[in-house]
N, C-alpha and C positions, 0 to 999 in steps of 0.2 A: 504493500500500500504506500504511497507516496501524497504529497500534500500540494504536489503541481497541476497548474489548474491544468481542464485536458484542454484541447484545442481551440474546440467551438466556444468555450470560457474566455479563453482571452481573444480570440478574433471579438465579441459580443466586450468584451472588458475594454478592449484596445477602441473599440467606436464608441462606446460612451465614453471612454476618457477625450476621445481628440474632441467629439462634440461639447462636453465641456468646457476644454481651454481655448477651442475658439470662441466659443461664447465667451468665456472671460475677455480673449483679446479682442473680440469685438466692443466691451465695453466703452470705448470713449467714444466711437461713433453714436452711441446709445443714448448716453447721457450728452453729447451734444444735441441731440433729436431735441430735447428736455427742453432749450433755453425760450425764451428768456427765464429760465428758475436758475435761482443762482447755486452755487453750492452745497450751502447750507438747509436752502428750504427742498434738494433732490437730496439729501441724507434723510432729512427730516419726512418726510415720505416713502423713501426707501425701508428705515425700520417700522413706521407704524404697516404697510402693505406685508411689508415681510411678517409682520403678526396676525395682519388678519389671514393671510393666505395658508401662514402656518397652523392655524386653530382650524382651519378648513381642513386641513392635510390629518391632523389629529383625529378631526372627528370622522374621515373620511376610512379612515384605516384604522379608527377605535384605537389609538396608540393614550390616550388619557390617560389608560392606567399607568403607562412607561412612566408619562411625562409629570405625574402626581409621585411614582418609587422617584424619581429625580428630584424633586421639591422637597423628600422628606430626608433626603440626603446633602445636610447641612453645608458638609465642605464642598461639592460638587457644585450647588449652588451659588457660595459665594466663588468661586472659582470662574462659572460661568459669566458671571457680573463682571470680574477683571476681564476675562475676553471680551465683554460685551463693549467693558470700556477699547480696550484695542483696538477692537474691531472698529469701533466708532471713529477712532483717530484716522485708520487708516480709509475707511469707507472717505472722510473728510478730505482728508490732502490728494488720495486719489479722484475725489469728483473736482477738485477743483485744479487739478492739475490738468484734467482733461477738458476742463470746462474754459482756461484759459490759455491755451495753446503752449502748457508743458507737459506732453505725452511721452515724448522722448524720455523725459527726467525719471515719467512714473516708469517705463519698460527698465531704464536703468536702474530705479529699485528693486524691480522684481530681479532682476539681475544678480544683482549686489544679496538678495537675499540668502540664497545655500551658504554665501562666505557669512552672514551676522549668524545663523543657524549654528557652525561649527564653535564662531566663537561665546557663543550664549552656553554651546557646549562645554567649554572652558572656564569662563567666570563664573556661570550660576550651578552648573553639574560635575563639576571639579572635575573634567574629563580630559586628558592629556594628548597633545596631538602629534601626529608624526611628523617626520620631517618636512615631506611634499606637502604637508596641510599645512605650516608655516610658509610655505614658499609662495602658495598660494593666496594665504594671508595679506603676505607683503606687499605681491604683485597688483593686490583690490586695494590696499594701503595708498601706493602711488597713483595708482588709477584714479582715487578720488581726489589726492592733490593735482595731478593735471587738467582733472576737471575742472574743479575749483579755480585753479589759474586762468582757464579758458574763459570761465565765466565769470570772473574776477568776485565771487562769494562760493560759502559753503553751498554745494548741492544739496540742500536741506532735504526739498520735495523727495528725491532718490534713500537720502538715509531716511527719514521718517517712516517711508511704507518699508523699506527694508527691516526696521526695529521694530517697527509696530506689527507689521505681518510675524517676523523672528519670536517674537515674543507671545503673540496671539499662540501660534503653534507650540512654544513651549506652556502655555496653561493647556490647553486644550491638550495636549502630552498627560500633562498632571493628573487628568481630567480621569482620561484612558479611555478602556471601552464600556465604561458605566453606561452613557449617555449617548443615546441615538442620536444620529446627524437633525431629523426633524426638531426631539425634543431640547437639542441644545441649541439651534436658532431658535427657538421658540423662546426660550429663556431668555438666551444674549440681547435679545429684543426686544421682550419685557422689562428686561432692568434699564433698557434705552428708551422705552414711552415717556417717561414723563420730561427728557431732555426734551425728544421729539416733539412734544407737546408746547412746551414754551417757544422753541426754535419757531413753530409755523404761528404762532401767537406775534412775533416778534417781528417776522416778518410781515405779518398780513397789518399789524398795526403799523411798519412803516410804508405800508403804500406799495411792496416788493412781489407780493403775492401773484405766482402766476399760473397756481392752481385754480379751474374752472373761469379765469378773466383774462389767459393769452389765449384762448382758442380750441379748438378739438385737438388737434393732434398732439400738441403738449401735454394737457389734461392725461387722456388716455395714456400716451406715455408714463406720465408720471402715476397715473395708476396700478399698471403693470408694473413697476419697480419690486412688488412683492415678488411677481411670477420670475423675473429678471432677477432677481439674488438667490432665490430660493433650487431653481431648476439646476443651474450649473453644480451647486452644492449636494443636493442628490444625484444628478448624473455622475458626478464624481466619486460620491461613495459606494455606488451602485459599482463602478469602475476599481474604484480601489480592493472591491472583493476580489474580483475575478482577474487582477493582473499579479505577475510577480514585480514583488516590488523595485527591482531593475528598472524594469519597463515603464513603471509608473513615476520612477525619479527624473526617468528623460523626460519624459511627457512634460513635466512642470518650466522646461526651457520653454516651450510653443508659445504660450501666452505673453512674455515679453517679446520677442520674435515678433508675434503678427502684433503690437503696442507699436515697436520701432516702424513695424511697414506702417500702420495707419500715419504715426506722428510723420513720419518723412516722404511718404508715396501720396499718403490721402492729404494730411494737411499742410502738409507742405514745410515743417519747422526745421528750421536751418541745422545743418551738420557739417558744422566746419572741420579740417583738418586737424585740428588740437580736440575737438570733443570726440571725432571717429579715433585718434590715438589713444584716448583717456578708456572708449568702449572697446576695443581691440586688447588693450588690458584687462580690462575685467573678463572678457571672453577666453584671453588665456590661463587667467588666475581658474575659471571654471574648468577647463578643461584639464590642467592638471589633477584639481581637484578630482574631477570624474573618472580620470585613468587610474590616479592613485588608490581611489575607492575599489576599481576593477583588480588591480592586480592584486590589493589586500585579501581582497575578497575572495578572488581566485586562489590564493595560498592559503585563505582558512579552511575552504571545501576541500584541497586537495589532502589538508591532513586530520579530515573526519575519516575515522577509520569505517569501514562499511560494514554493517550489524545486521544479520538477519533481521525478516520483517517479521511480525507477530502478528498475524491474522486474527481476530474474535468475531464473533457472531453482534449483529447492532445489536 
């Protein structure tokens, strides 16, 4: 018996993950759709829809019971609440980065992210790196000082959704596999209502409001925000059963990838010479990364010794 999916698992694995992270790198096309709503009031829509669509989803698949065992699991909860905070940050700096023609910056966080992952792996899990994983360090090190130079300020946008996504995943780590993908957006979203709730306050009292008074198609847009956060995060975990996790750690390149094609094919933002040197760095710093992973990885299978299998009746 072996624990590899069989074929037709990951062919079915392998297309709901790309459908997925296209959908995510479609994202800034998306929330372009949205304007005139500014940032803040497409967050602020984004979690309230994400709740109600998710309370549909619950009741739809009778999962209440999950999502009540989660509520009475104290530290889970609060744990969920810090993600829900991250998650907010970064839902934040990403719509606004794609809402004012810094795409590029966000693709480069998504980028930048496997390197804060490794070392969140180090400060907060005391976990010790090899050699190639310093190397790799260094090489996203200089990458963001050239940046920076180019842009003559810190690439904020880029390290924000990198630390905030890096961090998001290390709660949601902590979390494990208590907690269903549904029932824990359902949560993360609930502890973000009542921000939600002032935010669209604040705007419709300064006259910014462009829910039901810019039109149909933004309205509807911005309704669908629930089905549009909700769907990729199932299709992904849907994905994440049925792939080996190799497969599923490439896959998480796609979505910065088609971010860079929108920011520089669709909208057109500049890529000069020093910013393509600054990305050609960070893409080598990944790459070693990724080799270095493979051959480690390759050398721990080769010295599992091979164990008969034990067969039992279910």
């Amino acid at each position: 018996m072996t624990d590899r999916p069989a074929p037709s698992e990951t062919r079915t694995g392998l297309g709901l993950g790309l459908l997925a992270y296209l959908l995510w790198g479609a994202m800034p096309v998306y929330f372009l759709a949205m304007r005139p709503a500014g940032a803040i009031e497409i967050v602020s829509w984004r979690i309230l829809f994400s709740l109600v669509f998710c309370a549909l989803l619950l009741t739809v698949t009778r999962g209440w019971r999950s999502f009540a065992g989660v509520l009475h699991d104290r530290r889970a909860t609060l744990l969920l609440g810090l993600a829900g905070a991250l998650i907010y940050v970064n839902w934040t700096v990403y719509v606004f980065a794609s809402t004012t023609g810094r795409v590029v910056d966000a693709a480069l966080g998504y980028f930048i992210n496997p390197i804060v992952t490794v070392l969140l792996g180090v400060f907060v899990l005391r976990e010790r790196l090899r050699a190639w994983q310093w190397v790799a360090v260094g090489i996203s090190g200089v990458a963001v000082v050239v940046l920076g130079v180019e842009a003559r300020s810190l690439p904020w946008i880029s390290l924000a959704l990198a630390a905030s996504f890096g961090l998001y995943g290390l709660v949601k780590k902590r979390v494990g596999g208590r907690v269903d993908v549904v029932s824990g957006l359902t949560l993360e979203t609930a502890w973000l209502t009542p921000v939600a709730v002032v935010q669209v306050v604040v705007v419709a009292t300064t006259g910014d409001l462009a829910f039901g008074r810019a039109g149909l198609a933004p309205t509807l847009l911005l309704l669908s925000a629930g089905i549009g956060t909700a769907v990729p995060l199932l299709l992904f975990a849907a994905a994440a059963k049925r792939l080996p996790l190799s497969v599923a750690g490439f896959l998480q390149y796609l979505t910065p990838i088609l971010q860079l094609v929108v920011g520089v094919l669709v909208l057109h933002e500049a890529m000069p010479a020093a910013r393509l040197a600054g990305f050609a760095l960070v893409w080598i710093a990944l790459l070693v990364l990724v080799v270095e992973g493979l051959v480690v990885g390759g050398r721990a299978r080769r010295r599992v010794p091979l164990t008969p299998v034990r067969v039992t009746d279910p």
